[in-house]
Every structure is written in structure tokens, then in C-alpha cells.
C-alpha positions in Angstrom: 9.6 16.0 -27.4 8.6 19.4 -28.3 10.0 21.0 -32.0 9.9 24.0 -34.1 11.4 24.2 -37.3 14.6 25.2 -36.0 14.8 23.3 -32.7 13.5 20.1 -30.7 13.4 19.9 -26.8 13.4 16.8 -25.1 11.3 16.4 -22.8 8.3 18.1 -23.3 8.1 19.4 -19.7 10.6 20.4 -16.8 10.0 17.8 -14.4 11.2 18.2 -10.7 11.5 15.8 -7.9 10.3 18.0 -5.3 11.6 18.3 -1.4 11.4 20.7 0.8 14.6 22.6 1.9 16.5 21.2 -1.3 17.4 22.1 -4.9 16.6 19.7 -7.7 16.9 19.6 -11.0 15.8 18.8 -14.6 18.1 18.7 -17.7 16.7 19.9 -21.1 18.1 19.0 -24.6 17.9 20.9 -27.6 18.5 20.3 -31.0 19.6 22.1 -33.4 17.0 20.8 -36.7 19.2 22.7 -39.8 22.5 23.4 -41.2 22.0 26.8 -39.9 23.9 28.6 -36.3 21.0 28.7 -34.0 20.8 31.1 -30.9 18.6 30.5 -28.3 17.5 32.0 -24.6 15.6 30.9 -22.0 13.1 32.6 -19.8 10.5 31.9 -17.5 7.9 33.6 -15.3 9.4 32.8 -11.7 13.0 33.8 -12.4 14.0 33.9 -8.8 13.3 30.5 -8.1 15.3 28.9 -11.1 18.7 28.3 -11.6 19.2 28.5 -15.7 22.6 27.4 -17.2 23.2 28.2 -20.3 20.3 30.5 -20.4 22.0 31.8 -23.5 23.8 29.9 -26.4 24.5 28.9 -29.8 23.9 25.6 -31.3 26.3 24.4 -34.3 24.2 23.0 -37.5 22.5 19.4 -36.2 24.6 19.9 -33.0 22.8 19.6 -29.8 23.3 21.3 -26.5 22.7 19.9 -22.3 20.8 23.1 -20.6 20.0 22.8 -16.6 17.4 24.3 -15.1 17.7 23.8 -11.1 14.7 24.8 -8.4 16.1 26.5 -5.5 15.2 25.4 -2.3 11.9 25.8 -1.3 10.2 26.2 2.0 6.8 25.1 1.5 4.9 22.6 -0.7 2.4 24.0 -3.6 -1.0 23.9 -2.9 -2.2 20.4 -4.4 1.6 20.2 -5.7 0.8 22.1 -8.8 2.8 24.6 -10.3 2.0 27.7 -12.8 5.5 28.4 -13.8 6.1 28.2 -17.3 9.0 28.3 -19.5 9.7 30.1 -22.9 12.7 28.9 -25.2 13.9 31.6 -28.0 15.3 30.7 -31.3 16.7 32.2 -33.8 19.1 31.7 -37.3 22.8 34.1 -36.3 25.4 33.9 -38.8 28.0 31.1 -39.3 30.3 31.1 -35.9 28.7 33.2 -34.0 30.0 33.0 -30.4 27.1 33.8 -27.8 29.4 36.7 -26.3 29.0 37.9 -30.1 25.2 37.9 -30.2 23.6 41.3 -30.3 21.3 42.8 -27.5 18.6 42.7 -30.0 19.0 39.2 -31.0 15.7 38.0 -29.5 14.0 41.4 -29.7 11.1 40.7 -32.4 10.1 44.4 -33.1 13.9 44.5 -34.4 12.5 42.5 -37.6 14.3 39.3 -36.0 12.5 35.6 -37.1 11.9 34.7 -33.4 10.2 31.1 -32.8 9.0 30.4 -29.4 8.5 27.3 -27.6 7.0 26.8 -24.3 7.6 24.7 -21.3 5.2 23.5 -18.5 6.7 22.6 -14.9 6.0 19.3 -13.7 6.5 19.0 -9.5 7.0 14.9 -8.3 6.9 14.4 -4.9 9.3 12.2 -3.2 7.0 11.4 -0.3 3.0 11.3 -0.5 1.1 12.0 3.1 -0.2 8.6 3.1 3.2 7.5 3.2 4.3 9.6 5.8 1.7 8.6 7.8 2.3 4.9 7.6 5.6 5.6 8.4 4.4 7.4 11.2 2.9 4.6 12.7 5.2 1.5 11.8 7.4 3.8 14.1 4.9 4.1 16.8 3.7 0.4 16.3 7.8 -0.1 16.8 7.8 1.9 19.7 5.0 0.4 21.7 6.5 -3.2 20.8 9.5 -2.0 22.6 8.0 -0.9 25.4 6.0 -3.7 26.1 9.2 -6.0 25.5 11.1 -3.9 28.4 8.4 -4.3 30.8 8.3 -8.0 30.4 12.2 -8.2 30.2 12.2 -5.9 34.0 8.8 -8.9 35.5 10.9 -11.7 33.9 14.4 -10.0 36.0 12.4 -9.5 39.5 10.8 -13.2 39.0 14.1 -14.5 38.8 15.5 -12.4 41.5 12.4 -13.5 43.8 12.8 -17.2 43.1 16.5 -16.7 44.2 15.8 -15.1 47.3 12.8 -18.1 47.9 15.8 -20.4 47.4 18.2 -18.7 49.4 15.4 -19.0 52.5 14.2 -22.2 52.4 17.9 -23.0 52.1 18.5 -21.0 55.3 15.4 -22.9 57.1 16.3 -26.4 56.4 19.4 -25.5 58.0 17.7 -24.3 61.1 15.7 -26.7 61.2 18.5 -29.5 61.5 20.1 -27.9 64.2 17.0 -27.8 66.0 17.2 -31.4 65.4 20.8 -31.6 66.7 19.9 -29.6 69.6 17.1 -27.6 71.8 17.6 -23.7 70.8 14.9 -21.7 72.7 15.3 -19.1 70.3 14.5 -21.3 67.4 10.5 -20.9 67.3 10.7 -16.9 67.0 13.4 -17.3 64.4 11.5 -20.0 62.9 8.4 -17.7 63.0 10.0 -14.7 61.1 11.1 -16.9 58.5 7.9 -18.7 57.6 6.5 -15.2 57.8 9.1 -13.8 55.2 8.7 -16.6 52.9 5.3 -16.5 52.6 5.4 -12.5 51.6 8.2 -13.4 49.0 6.2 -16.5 47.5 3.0 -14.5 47.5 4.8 -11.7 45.8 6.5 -14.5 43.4 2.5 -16.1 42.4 1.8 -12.2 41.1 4.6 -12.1 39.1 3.9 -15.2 37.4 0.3 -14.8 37.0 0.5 -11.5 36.0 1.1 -10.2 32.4 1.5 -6.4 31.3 -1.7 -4.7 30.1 -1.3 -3.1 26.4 -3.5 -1.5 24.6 
């Protein structure tokens, strides 16, 4: 908390969570330390990139008041996440009900002869994500990527085995049946049939031993 005799501000600093393409922002309380009306404005050396509300107000005798200060939306990240923004809080002793549309241009104008006391802010950026983070988020995902990839290759050897051991089935089923009609009866086709079979079924189970003995590479 940070005080002068007529006012405390809590906290000390503006603190922003900071993330790129978003507005944040940081609530400041202020206190009002008398039994006096006390007016006070807010300024700060960036005003185009904060959003002040109230900037300008009165504060009732050991009444306290909520201002917001919001950071636009910013584009790019501060070099080494530091910021040289500053804040400066006015206050000053008005007379009893004052309204702030009742406050005089002058109010905070020192060379007027006003009692002025001044209290500065620093700006405090957090960030919501550190680069080391990102980057082991970077790879978990492409760790999660390659697992899937090597599960789909395994899942498409795992579908043509079992669509190769079919087939095998399907043939030899075919050539015991040729081979009891042969039994049954002399068919002088029967030995180039048989031929072309044998032939077929050896390419299919040769095919079938690679599959099985085979595993994907990964790297």
C-alpha cells in the first residue's frame, strides 16, 4: 500500500496479466485518510494505451473509492516484458460536497497556490504464458502427433495382415476342394489349375511373412 497524508493506494503497483491481442486490467483502491472532501486525478505517461475510470473524483471523509485502469490491446510483447509507464495520482482537500462536475479547472494546477500531493505508480506486466512453456507445449503436441501417426500405420499393416490371412484361407480352402475332386475323378485340367494356385498362394503367404515380420521404422 502506498499513502500520503491524505490518501492510501492499494496496491502499490498496477499489475497486468499480459496477452497479446487482449485488454486486461488492474483495480486501484484509494482511501480517503481525513474527515476532509478529497479530490483526486489520475494521469500517466502512455495515455493512449490505458483505459482510466474514474480518472477524476471525489472521496467522502474515510470513504474509499474502486478506480480501473485497463491496458488496451496490445500487439506485441515488451522487450524482456518490462514496462516504463508510470502513473501519477493527485490529491487534494475541496470543500464539503463537492461534486467532481463542481471541481474547478484549476483544482490540480499547483502554480494556482493549490496543496497538491502526488503519489506515483509503477506498471507491473505478468505474463500468462513463458516461452519455455510454449515450447513444451509445442512439442507434447508434436510428440502427440507422431504417436498418432505411428498408431495409424500399424492399425493400416495390422488391416492388410488380416485381409491377407483371409485370402490364404479362402485359397487353401479353394485347393482342398480341388484336390478331392481330383480324387473323385481324373480332370486333365487339374495340374495347370493346380499349378496357378500353388503359385498364388505362395506370393500371398510370402507377402503375409513381411507383414508379420515387419514393424514401422520411427524415428
Amino acid at each position: 500500500m502506498t499513502a500520503s497524508q491524505l490518501i492510501s493506494v492499494s496496491p502499490d503497483e498496477l499489475r497486468f496479466h499480459f496477452e497479446l491481442e487482449k485488454q486486461t486490467f488492474c483495480d486501484l483502491k484509494v482511501l480517503n485518510n481525513t474527515q476532509n472532501h478529497v479530490a483526486f486525478k489520475v494521469k500517466t505517461t502512455s495515455p493512449k494505451k490505458y483505459f482510466v475510470r474514474p480518472n477524476t473524483g471525489v472521496v467522502h471523509p474515510w470513504d474509499s473509492c474502486i478506480i480501473r485502469v485497463t491496458l488496451q490491446a496490445q500487439r506485441e510483447y515488451p522487450p524482456d516484458m518490462q514496462c516504463k509507464d508510470k502513473f501519477l495520482l493527485q490529491s487534494t482537500i475541496v470543500s464539503p460536497n463537492t461534486d467532481v462536475d463542481d471541481l474547478p479547472a484549476d483544482t490540480f494546477n499547483k502554480e494556482s497556490g493549490n496543496s497538491i500531493e502526488e503519489l506515483k505508480l509503477r506498471v507491473a506486466y505478468i505474463s500468462t504464458a513463458s516461452p519455455e512453456g510454449s515450447s513444451e507445449d509445442d512439442a507434447s503436441r508434436s510428440s502427440h502427433k507422431l504417436d498418432s501417426s505411428s498408431s495409424q500405420v500399424l492399425q493400416n499393416l495390422k488391416e492388410e495382415r488380416d485381409a491377407a490371412v483371409r485370402q490364404t484361407r479362402q485359397l487353401q480352402q479353394e485347393l482342398d476342394m480341388l484336390k478331392r475332386r481330383r480324387n473323385r475323378k481324373s480332370d486333365p485340367g487339374f495340374s495347370f489349375i493346380f499349378a496357378i494356385f500353388v503359385g498364388v498362394l505362395g506370393v500371398l503367404l510370402g507377402f503375409l511373412f513381411k507383414l508379420l515380420f515387419s514393424s514401422p521404422s520411427r524415428e
